[in-house]
C-alpha positions in Angstrom: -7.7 34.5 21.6 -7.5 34.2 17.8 -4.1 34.9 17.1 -2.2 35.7 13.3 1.1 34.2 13.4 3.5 35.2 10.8 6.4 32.9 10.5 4.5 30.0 11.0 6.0 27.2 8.9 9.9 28.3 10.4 11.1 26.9 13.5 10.0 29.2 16.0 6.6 29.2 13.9 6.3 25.3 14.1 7.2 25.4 18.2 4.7 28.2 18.8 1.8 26.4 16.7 1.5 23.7 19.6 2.3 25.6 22.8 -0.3 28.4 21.9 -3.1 25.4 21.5 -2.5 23.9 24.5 -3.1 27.5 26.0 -6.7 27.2 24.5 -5.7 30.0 21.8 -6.7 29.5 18.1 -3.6 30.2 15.4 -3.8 31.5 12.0 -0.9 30.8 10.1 0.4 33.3 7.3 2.3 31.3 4.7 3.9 32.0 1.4 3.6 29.1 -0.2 1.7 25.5 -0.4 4.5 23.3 0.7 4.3 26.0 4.1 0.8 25.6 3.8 0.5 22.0 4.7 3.3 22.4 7.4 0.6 24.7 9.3 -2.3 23.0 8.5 -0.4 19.1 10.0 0.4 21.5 12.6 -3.5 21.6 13.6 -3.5 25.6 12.4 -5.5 27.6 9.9 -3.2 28.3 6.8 -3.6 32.1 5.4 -1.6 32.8 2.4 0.1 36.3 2.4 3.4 38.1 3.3 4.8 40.4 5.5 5.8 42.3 3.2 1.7 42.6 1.5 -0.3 45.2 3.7 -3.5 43.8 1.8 -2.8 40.2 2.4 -2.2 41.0 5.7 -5.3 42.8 6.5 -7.0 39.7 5.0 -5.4 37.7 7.5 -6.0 39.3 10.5 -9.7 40.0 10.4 -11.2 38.3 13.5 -7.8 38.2 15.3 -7.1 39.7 18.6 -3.1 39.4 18.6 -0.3 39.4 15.9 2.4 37.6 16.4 5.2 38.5 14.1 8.1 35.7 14.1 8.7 35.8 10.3 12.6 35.6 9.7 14.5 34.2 6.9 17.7 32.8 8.3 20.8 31.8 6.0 21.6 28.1 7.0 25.2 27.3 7.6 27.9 28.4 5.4 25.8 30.7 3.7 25.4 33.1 6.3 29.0 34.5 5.0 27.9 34.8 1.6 26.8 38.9 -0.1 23.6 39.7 0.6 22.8 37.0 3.2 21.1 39.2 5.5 19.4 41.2 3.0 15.9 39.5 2.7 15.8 39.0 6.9 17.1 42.8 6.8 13.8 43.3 5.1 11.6 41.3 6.9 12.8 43.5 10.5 13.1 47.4 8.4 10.1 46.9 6.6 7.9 43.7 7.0 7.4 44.8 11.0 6.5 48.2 9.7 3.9 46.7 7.9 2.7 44.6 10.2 2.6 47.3 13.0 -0.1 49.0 10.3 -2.0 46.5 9.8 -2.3 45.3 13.0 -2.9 49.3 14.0 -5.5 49.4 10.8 -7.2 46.2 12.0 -7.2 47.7 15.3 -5.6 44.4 16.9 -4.2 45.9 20.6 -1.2 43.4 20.8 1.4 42.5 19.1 4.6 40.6 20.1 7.5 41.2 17.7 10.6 38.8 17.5 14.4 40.4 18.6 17.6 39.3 19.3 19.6 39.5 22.9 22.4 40.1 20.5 21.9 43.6 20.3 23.6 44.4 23.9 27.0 45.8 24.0 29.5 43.5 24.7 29.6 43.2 29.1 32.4 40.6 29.5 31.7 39.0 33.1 28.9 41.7 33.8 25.1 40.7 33.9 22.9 42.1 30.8 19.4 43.1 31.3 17.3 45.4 29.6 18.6 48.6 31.1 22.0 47.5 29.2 22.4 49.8 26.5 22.1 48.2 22.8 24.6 48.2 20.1 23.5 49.9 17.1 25.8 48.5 14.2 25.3 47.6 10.3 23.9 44.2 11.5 22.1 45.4 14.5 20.1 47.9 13.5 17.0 45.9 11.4 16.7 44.7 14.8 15.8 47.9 16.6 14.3 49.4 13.7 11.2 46.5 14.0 11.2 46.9 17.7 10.5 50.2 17.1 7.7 49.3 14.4 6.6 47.3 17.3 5.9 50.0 19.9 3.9 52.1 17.2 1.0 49.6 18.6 1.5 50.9 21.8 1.2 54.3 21.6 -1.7 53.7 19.2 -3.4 52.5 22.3 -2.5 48.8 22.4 0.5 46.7 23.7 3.8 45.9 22.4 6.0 43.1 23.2 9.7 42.5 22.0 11.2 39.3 22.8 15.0 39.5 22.6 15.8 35.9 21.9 19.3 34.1 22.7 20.9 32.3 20.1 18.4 28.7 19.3 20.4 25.7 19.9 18.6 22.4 19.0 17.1 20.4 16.6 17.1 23.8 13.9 18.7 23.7 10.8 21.8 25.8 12.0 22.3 23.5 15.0 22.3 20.5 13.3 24.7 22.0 10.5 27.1 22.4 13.6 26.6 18.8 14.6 27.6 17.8 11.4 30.4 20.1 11.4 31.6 18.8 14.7 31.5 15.0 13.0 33.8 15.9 10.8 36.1 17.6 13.8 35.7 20.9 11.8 35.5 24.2 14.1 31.8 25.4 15.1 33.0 28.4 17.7 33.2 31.9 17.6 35.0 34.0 20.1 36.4 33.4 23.1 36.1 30.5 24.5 35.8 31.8 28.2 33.0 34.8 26.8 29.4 34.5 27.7 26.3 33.4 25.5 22.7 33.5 25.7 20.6 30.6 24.2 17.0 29.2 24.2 15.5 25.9 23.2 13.1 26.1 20.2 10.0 23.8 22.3 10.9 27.3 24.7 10.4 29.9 22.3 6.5 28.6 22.0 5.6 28.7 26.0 7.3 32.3 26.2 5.1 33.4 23.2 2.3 32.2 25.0 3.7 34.2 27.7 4.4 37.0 26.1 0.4 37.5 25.5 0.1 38.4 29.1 3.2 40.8 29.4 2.9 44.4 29.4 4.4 46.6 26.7 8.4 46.3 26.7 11.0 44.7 25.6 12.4 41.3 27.3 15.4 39.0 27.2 14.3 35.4 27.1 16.3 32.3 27.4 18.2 29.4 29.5 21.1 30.6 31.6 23.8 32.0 30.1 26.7 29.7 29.1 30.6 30.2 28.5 31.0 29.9 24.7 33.4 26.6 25.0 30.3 24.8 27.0 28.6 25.5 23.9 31.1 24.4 21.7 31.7 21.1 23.3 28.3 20.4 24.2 27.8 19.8 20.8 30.7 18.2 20.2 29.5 15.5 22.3 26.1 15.4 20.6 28.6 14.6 17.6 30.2 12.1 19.8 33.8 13.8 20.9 34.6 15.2 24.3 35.5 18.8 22.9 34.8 21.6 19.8 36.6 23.4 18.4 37.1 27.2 17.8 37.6 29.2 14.3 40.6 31.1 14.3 40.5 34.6 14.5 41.9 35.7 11.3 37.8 34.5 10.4 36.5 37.9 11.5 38.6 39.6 9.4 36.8 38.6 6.2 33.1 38.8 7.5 33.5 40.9 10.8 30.6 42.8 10.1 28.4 39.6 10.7 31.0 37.5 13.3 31.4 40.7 15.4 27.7 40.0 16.6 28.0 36.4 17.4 30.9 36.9 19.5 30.0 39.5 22.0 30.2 37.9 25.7 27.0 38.5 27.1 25.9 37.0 30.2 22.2 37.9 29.5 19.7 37.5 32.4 15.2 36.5 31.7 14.2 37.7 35.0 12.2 40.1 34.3 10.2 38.6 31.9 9.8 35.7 34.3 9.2 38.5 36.7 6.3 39.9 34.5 4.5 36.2 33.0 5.9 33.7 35.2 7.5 32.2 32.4 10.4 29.9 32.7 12.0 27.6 30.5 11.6 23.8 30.1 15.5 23.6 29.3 17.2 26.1 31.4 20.6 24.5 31.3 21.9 24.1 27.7 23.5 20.2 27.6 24.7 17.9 24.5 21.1 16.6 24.8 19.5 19.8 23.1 21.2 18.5 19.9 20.4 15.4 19.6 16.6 15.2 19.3 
């Protein structure tokens, strides 16, 4: 297939680029600037420029494609996640850039798309599985998430397919990773929660087989990741990758400045893929999350 991939110069762009050519599929890359541009283009894809946010750029870009695939985020890196108005241009991106996506892609009459989510959106289950029959969490920060799943499944009942992958939390060579590592280097805390809560996590290089995946899936939404991990295996596991034995843990009097965004990142969720392995046959490369993940 011809595929338009928004997002294409960001790290789950850059991991999808490679896995959907080795699946014989040609990419188009929607960028925003040249520097992004050349990133696509080294990647071995066409470079489009337009935004998400641009229905006219965006029609542009998808003539001649048969999928959309819509991974265009814009992440706050680090400390900067607590700042005002971190979320706000990613809050766009979900409320209002999927919306416009899910029209052009309706316009264009392109029958699938496959919108990036979050597994964070479960209510907190403690020791209790999550799937996707768990009820979601509607909150401040939650909600941009369900609002461009829903933008999502306005392909669908125009006629075509919709596919929302509810990602776990990516852990490896990314920016926020490594800002962790370097954290953990300097024996400064990196957790959130407790220690003994769940977490759901997926490898970047696996976030471009399961959109490869996700091509064949029929309309829903799926969780997609490794196996769930306590939080403090995630905390020391990069630890080691900084070279100690164990992380540490912020303290709790944290959430009370910037609950609204912490409260999200702490829920214990023990977040099962089955069914979307169940659906594709996808699986991931690095099911078991290890000190490794960090260090490439």
């Amino acid at each position: 297939m011809r595929i338009l991939l928004t997002g294409a110069n960001g790290v789950m762009g850059r991991a999808t680029i490679p896995a959907l050519h080795a699946a014989g599929h040609e990419v188009v890359g929607l960028v925003r600037s040249p520097q992004a541009a050349g990133i696509v283009q080294d990647a071995g894809a066409t470079a489009m420029h337009g935004d998400v946010l641009d229905r006219v750029s965006l029609l542009t870009a998808m003539r001649g494609c048969d999928a959309v695939i819509n991974f265009a985020t814009h992440v706050p890196v680090g400390a900067r996640a607590m700042l005002p108005g971190s979320l706000t241009r990613i809050n766009r991106i979900r409320t209002v850039g999927a919306g416009v996506v899910a029209d052009a892609a309706i316009q264009s009459g392109i029958g699938l798309m496959v919108q990036q989510s979050l597994s964070f959106i479960y209510v907190a289950r403690g020791e209790e599985w999550v799937d996707e029959s768990t009820p979601i969490d509607v909150t401040m920060v939650t909600e941009p998430l369900a609002v461009a799943e829903h933008h999502a499944q306005r392909v669908e009942k125009a006629g075509g397919t919709a596919v929302c992958l509810r990602y776990g939390l990516i852990a490896g060579d990314d920016p926020n990773s490594q800002f962790l590592v370097r954290r953990a280097r300097r024996r400064r805390p990196v957790g959130l929660g407790d220690p003994d809560s769940w977490m759901h996590v997926i490898h970047p290089v696996d976030i471009g087989t399961s959109a490869v995946a996700a091509l064949s899936a029929p309309s829903g939404s799926y969780n997609v990741g490794a196996e769930p991990l306590k939080r403090r295996a995630y905390v020391d596991a990069i630890a080691q990758a900084a070279g100690f034995s164990e992380g540490r843990f912020f303290r709790n009097w944290l959430f009370s400045l910037t609950a609204d965004k912490l409260e999200m990142l702490a829920r214990s969720q023990r977040v099962t893929s089955q069914l979307f392995t169940d659906r594709t046959g996808w699986k991931p490369s690095r099911p078991v999350l290890g000190p490794e993940w960090f260090r490439e």
